[in-house]
C-alpha positions in Angstrom: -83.4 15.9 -14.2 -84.5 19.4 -12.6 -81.7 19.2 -10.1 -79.8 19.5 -13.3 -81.3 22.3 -14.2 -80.4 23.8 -11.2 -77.1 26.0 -11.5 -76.0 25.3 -7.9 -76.2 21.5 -8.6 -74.2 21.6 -11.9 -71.8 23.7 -10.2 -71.6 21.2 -7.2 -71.5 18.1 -10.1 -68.2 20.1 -11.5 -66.0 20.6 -8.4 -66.7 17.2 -7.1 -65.5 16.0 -10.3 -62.6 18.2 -10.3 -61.9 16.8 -6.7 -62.3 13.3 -7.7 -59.6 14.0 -10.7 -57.6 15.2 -8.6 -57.7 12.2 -5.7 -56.9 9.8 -9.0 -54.4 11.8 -10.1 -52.5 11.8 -6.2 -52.9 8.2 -6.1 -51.4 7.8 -9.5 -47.4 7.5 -10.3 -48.4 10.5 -12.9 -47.5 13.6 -10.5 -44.2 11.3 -9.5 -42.9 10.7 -13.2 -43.6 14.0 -14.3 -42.3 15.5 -11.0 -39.5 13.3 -11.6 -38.6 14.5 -15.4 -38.8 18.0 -14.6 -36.0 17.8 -11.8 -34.0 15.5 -14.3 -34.2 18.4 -17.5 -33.9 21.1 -14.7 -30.6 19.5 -12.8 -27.8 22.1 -14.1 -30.0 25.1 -14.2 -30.4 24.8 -9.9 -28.2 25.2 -7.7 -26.5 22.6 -5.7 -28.0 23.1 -2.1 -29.2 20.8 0.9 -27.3 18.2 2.6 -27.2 15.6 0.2 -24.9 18.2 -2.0 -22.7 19.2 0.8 -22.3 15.5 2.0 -21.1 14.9 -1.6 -19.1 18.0 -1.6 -17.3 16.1 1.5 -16.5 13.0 0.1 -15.2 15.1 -3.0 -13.0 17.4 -1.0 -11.8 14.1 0.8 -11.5 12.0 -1.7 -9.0 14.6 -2.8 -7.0 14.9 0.3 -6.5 11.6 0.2 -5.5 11.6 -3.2 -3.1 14.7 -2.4 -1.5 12.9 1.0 -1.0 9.3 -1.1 1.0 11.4 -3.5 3.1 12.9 -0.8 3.9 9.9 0.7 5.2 7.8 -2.6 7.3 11.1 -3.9 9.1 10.6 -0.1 9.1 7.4 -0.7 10.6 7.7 -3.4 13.3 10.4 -2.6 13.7 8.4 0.3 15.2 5.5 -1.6 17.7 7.6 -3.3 19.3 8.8 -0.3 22.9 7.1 -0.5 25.3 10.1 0.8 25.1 12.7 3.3 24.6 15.5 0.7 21.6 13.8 -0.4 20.8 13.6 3.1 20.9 17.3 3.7 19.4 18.4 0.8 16.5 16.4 2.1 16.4 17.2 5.7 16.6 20.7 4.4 13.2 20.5 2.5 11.3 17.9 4.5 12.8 18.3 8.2 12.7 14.7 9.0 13.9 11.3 7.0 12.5 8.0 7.9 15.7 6.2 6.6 15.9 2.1 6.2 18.3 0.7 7.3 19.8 -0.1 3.7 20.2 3.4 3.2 21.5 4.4 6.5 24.0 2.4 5.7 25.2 3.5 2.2 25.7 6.6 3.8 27.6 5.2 6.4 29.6 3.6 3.7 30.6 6.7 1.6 32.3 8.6 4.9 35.5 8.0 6.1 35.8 6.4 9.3 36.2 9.7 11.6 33.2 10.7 9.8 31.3 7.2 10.6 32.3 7.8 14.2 30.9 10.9 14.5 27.5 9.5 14.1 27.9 5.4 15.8 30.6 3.7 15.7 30.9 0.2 14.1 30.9 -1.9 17.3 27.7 0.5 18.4 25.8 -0.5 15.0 26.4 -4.3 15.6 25.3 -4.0 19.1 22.1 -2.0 18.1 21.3 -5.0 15.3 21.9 -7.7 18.1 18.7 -5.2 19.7 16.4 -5.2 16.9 17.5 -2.0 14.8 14.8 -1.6 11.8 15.5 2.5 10.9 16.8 5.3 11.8 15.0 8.0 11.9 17.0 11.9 11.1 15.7 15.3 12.0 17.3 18.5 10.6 17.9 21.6 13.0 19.3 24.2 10.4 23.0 22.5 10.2 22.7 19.9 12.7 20.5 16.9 12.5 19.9 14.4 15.3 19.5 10.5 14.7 17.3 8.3 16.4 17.4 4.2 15.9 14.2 2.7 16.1 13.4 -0.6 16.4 10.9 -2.3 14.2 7.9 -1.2 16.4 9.3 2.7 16.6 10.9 2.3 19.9 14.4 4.4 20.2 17.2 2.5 21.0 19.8 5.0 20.4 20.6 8.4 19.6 23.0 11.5 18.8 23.2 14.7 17.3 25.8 15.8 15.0 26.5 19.1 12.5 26.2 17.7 9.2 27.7 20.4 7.7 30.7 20.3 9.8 31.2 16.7 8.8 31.4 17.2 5.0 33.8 21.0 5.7 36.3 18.9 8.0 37.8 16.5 5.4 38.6 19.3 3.3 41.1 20.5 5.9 39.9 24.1 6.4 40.2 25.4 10.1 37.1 27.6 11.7 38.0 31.0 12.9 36.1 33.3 15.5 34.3 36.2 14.0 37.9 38.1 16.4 40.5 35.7 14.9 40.0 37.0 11.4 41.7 40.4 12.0 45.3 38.7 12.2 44.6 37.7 8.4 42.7 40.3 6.7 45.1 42.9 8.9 48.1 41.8 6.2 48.9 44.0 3.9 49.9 41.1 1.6 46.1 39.6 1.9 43.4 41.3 -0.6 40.1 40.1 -1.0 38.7 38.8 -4.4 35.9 41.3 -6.3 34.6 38.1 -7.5 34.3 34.9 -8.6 35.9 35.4 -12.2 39.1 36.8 -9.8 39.6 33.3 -8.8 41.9 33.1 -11.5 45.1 34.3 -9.9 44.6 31.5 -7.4 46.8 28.1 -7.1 44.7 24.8 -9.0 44.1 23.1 -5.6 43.1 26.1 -3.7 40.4 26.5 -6.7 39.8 23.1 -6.4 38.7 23.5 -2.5 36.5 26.6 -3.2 35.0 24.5 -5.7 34.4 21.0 -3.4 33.5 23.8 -0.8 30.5 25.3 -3.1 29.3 21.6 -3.9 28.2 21.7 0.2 24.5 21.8 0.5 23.4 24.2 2.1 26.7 26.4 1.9 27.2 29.3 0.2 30.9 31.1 -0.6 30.4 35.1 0.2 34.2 35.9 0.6 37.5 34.9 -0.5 41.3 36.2 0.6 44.1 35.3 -0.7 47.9 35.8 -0.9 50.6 34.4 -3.6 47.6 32.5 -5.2 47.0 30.7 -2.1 43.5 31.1 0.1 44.2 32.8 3.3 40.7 33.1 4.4 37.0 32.3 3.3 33.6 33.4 4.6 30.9 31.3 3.9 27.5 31.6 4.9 25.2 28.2 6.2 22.2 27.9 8.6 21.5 31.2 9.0 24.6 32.0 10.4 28.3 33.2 9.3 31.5 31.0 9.5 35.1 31.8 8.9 37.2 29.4 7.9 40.5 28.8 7.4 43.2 26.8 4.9 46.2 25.0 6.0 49.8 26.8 5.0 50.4 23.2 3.3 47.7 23.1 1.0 49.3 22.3 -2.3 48.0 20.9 -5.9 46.6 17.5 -5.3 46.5 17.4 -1.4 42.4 17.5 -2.1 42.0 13.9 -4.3 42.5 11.9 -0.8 41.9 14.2 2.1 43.4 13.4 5.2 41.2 12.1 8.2 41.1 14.5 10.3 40.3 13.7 14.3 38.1 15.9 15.7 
């Protein structure tokens, strides 16, 4: 009872028992749940640091990519499957670059040229020896206006190719004659040839030689900058297409109705 008394005792009593709270308290799950509610009230006021965030921020950010590159995929897909003619074609060689075409498409294409335009790109007897081989796609890269094919077999492997100018195949049928940048001289040197201000002074032009400006702007990819004309007949148009300038030419013979069932021209 007098070490009670003493002052240096009672303090000693105190922080031992202060110690020995403590001790209970770290062997407790106390500090842990309260630790624990604190971070849980406290979540959106900090700041999403350490690793476990940025390995979450990873998978988020891939997750997304993913996401984004799946989406890609079916909308090619999907355009893919709609490719049946070789404007479609063009149009999307001109956006994507490269068409990974099945073969039931490659050959609706096929099907809606005529034959010298069908040759220009395999002929029949080349397309039954190529299915005796294994054909499974054909795969079509765009260059500006020419576009090579290559046929694949069913594991990739190419067992064929060619490259052709798309845009020359679909400006051929419509009969119109390519001029050097010099050639044009001995047509716009007439005194009889005048050029057109514009579009709305078509007017004065014959029906079918209206009629082959207008199958000439349905081209992809081609655009009319200049027109000539005499008597109401075209002389002479400039048209502009991969970058680059073209002059091209109609035939003196060119008359209303000629462009319903174009002739087949060799090339």
């Amino acid at each position: 009872m007098k070490l009670l008394g003493q002052p240096e005792f009672r303090r000693l009593l105190r922080d031992g028992a202060w110690v020995l709270l403590l001790l209970v308290l770290l062997w407790s799950p106390v500090p842990e749940l309260v630790l624990g509610h604190w971070l849980q009230i406290s979540n959106d006021a900090r700041p999403e640091t350490g690793r476990a965030h940025d390995r979450l921020d990873l998978l988020q950010e891939s997750d997304s990519q993913a996401v984004g590159r799946s989406s890609v995929v079916e909308q090619e897909r999907v355009e893919t499957a709609s490719i049946v003619n070789l404007a479609q074609l063009r149009r999307s060689l001109a956006s994507r670059g490269e068409v990974d075409l099945p073969l039931t498409n490659f050959r609706q294409v096929m099907a809606a040229l005529t034959p010298w335009q069908r040759n220009e790109i395999i002929s029949n007897d080349d397309l039954a020896q190529l299915d005796q081989r294994g054909l499974g796609m054909v795969q079509v890269t765009g260059r500006g206006a020419r576009a090579r094919f290559a046929f694949l077999d069913h594991a990739r492997n190419r067992l064929s190719g060619v490259e052709v100018d798309l845009l020359r195949l679909e400006i051929l049928p419509l009969e119109l004659s390519e001029l050097s940048s010099l050639d044009t001289t001995q047509v716009t040197g007439d005194d009889k040839v005048y050029e057109l201000a514009d579009q709305g002074a078509e007017v004065v032009l014959e029906q079918a030689h209206r009629d082959l400006l207008k199958s000439l702007r349905a081209i992809t990819g081609v655009q009319v900058s200049r027109v000539w004309q005499s008597q109401g007949r075209i002389q002479l148009v400039e048209i502009k297409a991969g970058g680059q300038r073209h002059w091209l030419r109609t035939p003196t013979s060119l008359s209303r109705g000629d462009l319903s069932a174009p002739l087949e021209v060799q090339p």
